[in-house]
Backbone as a ProteinNet text record, in pm:
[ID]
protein_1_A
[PRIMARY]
XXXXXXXXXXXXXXXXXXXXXXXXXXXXXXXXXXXXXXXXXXXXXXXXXXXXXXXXXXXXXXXXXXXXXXXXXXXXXXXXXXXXXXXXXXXXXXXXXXXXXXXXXXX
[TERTIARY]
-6320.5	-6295.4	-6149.9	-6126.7	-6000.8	-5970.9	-5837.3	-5780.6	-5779.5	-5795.5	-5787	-5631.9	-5536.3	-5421.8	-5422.8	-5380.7	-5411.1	-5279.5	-5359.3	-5243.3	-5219.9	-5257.8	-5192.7	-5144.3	-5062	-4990.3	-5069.8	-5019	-5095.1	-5036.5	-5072.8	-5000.5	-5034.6	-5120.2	-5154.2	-5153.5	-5132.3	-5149.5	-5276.1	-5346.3	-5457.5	-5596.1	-5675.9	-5775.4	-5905.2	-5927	-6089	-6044.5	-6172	-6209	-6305.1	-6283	-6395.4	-6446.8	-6561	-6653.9	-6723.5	-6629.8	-6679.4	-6814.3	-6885.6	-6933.3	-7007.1	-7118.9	-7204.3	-7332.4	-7327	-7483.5	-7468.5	-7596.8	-7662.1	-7779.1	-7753	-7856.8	-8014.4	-8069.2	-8224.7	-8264.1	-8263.6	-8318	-8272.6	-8182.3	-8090.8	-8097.1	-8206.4	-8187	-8305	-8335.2	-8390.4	-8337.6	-8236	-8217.4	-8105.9	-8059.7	-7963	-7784.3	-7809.3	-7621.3	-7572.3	-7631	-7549.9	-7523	-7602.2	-7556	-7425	-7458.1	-7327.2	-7231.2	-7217.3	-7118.8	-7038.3	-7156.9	-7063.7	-7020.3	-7103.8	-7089.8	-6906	-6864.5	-6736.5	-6614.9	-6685.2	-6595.9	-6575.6	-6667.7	-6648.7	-6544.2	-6575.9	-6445.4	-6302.9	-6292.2	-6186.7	-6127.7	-6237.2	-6164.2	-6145.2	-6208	-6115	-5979.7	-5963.3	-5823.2	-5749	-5795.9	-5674.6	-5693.5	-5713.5	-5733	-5739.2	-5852.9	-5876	-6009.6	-5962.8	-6118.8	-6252.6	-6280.3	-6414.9	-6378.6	-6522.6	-6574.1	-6639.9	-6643.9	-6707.2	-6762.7	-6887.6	-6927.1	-7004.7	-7054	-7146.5	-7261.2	-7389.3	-7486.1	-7624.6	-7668.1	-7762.4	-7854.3	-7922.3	-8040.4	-8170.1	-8185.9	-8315.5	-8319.1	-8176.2	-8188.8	-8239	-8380.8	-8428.5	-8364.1	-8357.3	-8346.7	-8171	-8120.7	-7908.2	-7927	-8026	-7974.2	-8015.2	-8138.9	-8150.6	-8094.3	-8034.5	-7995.8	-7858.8	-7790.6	-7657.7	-7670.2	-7780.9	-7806.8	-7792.7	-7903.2	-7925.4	-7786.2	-7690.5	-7553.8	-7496.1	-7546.8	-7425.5	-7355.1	-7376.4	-7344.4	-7415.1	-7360.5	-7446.3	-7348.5	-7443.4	-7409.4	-7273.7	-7233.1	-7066.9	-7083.5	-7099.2	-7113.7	-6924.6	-6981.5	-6838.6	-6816.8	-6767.2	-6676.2	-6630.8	-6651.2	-6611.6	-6686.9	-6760.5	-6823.9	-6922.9	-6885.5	-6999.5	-7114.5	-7145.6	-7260.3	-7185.6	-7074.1	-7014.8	-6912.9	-6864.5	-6757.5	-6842.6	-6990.9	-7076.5	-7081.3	-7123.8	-7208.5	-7028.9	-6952	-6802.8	-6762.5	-6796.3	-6809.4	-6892.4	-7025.8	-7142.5	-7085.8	-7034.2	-7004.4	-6875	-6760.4	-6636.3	-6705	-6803.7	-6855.8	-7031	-7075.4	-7219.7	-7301.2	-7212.4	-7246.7	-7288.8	-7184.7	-7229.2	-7374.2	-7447.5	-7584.6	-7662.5	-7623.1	-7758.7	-7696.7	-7563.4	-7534.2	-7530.3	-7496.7	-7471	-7337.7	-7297.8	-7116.1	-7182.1	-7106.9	-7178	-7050.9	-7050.8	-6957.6	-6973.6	-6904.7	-6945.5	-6819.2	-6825	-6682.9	-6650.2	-6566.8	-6542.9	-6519.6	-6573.3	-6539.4	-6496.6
-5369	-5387.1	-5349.5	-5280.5	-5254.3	-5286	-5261.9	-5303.2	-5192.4	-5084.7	-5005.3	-5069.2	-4958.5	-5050	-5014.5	-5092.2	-5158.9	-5042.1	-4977.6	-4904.4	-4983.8	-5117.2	-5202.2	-5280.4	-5365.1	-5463	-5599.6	-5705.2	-5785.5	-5891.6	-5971.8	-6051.7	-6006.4	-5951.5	-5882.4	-5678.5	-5613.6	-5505.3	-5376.1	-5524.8	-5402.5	-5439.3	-5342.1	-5331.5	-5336	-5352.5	-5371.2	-5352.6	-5423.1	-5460.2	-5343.6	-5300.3	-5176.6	-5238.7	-5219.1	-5319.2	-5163.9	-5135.6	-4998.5	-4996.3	-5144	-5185.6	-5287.4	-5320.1	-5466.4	-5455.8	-5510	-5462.4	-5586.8	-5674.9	-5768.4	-5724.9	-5772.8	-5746.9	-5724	-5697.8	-5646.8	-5766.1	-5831.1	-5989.4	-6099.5	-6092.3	-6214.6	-6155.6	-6048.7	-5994.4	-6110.2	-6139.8	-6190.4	-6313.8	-6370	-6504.1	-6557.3	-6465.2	-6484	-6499.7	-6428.1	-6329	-6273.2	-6164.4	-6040	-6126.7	-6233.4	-6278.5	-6382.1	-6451.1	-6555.9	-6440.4	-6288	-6257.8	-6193.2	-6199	-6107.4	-6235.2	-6348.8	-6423.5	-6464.3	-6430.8	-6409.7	-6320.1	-6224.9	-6066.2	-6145.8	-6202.1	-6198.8	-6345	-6451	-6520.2	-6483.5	-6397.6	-6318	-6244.2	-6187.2	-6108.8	-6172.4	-6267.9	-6360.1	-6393.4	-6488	-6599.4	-6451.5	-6291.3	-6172.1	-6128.3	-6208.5	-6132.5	-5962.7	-5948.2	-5803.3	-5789.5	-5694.3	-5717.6	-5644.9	-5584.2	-5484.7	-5527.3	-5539.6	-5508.1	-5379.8	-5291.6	-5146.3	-5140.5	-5097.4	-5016.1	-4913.1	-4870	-4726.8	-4800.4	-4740	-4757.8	-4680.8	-4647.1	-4513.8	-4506.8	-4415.8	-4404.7	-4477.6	-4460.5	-4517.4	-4631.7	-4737.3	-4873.5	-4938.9	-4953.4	-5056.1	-5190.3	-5258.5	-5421.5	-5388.9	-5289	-5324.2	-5271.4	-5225.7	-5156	-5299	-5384.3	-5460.5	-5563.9	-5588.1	-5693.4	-5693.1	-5606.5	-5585	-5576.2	-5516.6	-5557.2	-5680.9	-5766.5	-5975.2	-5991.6	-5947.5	-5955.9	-5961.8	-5885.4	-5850.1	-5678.7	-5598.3	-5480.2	-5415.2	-5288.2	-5180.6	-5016.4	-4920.2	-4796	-4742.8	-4740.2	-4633.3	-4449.2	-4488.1	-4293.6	-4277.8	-4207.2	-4054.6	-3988	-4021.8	-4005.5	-3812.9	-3766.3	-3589.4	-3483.5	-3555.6	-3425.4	-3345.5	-3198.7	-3115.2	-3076.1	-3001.2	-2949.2	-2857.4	-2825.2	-2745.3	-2822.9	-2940.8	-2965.6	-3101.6	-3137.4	-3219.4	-3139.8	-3031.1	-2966.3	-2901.7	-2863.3	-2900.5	-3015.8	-3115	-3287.7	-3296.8	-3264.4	-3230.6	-3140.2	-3017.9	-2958.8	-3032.2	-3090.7	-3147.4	-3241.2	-3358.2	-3470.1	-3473.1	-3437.4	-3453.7	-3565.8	-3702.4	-3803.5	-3849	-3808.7	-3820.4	-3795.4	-3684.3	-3662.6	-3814.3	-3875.8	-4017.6	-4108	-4158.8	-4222.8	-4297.3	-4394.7	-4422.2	-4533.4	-4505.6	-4589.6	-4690.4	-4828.7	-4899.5	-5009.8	-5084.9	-5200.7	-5300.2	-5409.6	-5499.1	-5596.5	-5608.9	-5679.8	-5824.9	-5854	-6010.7	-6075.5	-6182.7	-6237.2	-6385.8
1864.4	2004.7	2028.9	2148.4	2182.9	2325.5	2388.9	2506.6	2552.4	2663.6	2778	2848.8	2838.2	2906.7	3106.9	3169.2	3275.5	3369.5	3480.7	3556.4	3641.3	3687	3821.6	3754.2	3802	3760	3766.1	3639.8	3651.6	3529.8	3540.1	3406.1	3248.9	3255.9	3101.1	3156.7	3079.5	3021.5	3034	3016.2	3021.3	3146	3146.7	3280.4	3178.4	3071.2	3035.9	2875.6	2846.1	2666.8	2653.5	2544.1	2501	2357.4	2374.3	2265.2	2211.3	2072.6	2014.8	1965	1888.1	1786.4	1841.7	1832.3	1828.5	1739.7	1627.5	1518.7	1468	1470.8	1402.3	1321.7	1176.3	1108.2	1098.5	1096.5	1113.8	1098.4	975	947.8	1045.2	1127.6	1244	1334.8	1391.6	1523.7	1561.3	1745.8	1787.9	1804	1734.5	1744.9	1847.3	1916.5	2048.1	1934.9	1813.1	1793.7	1839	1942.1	1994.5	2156.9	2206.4	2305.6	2294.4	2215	2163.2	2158.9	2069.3	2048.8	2179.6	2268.5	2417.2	2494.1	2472.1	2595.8	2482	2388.5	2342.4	2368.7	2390.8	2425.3	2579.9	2642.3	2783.8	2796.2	2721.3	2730.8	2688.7	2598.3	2590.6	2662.4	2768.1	2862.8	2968.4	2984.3	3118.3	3079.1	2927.1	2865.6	2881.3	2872.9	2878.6	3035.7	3065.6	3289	3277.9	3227.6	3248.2	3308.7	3376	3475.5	3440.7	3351.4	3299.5	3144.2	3081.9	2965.7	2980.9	2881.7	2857.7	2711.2	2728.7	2592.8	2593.2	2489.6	2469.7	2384.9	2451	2386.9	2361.8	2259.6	2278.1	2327.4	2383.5	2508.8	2420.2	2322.3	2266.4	2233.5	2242.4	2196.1	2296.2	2360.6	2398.7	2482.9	2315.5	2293.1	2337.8	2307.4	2368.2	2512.1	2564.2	2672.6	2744.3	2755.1	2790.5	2793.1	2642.2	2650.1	2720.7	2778.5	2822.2	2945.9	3006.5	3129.9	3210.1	3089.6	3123.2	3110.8	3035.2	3072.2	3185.8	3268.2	3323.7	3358.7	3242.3	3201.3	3300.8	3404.8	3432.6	3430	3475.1	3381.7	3455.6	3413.9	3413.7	3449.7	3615.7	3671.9	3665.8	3602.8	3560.2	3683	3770.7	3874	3854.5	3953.4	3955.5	3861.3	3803.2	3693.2	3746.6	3757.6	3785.6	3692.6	3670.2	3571	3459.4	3453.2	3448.8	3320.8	3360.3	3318	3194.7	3279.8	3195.1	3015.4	3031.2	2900.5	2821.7	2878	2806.8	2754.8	2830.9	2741.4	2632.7	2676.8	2544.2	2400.5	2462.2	2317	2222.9	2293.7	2250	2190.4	2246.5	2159.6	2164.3	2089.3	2122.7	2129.9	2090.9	2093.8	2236	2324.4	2485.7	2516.4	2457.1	2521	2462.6	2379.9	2366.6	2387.8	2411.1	2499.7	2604	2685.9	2796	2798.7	2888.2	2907.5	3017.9	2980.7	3047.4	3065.5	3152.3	3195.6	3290.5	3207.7	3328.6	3374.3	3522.3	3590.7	3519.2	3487	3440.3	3542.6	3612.4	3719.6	3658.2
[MASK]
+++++++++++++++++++++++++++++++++++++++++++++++++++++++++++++++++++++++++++++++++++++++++++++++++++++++++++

């Protein structure tokens, strides 16, 4: 997890938590870990007054896309991109095509 640093002013630094990583084991999935561990990221990002949590998550995970939703989490539109400047993103990282950027406000 990392800090996004913050262009307005504010008592902390930064404007959102980026949650690179969230994997619970195959054998301990189902048992409400990955929720304990956000409903964590998200107390963290209040005690740091930053206002968005963000992560990436791949188009075929189901069970994360959902479960980030019941969060809270919704999808992150990329602001100015034409068609043009999309498939230039695609070739620099190809990870973008299974993807989705996703965030949610800390209130």
């Amino acid at each position: 997890m990392w800090k996004k640093k913050r262009k307005k002013k504010k008592t902390t630094n930064y404007e959102a938590l980026f949650v690179s990583s969230l994997v619970v084991d195959e054998k301990y999935r189902r048992q409400g870990i990955a929720s304990k561990l956000l409903e964590e990221v998200e107390l963290l990002a209040r005690e740091s007054e930053v206002d968005n949590v963000e992560l990436t998550v791949n188009n075929w995970n189901a069970n994360a896309l959902s479960l980030y939703e019941k969060r809270g989490f919704r999808m992150l539109k990329e602001e100015g991109e034409d068609f043009k400047e999309k498939i230039m993103q695609f070739a620099e990282d190809p990870l973008r095509m299974v993807q989705k950027r996703m965030v949610m406000v800390v209130k």
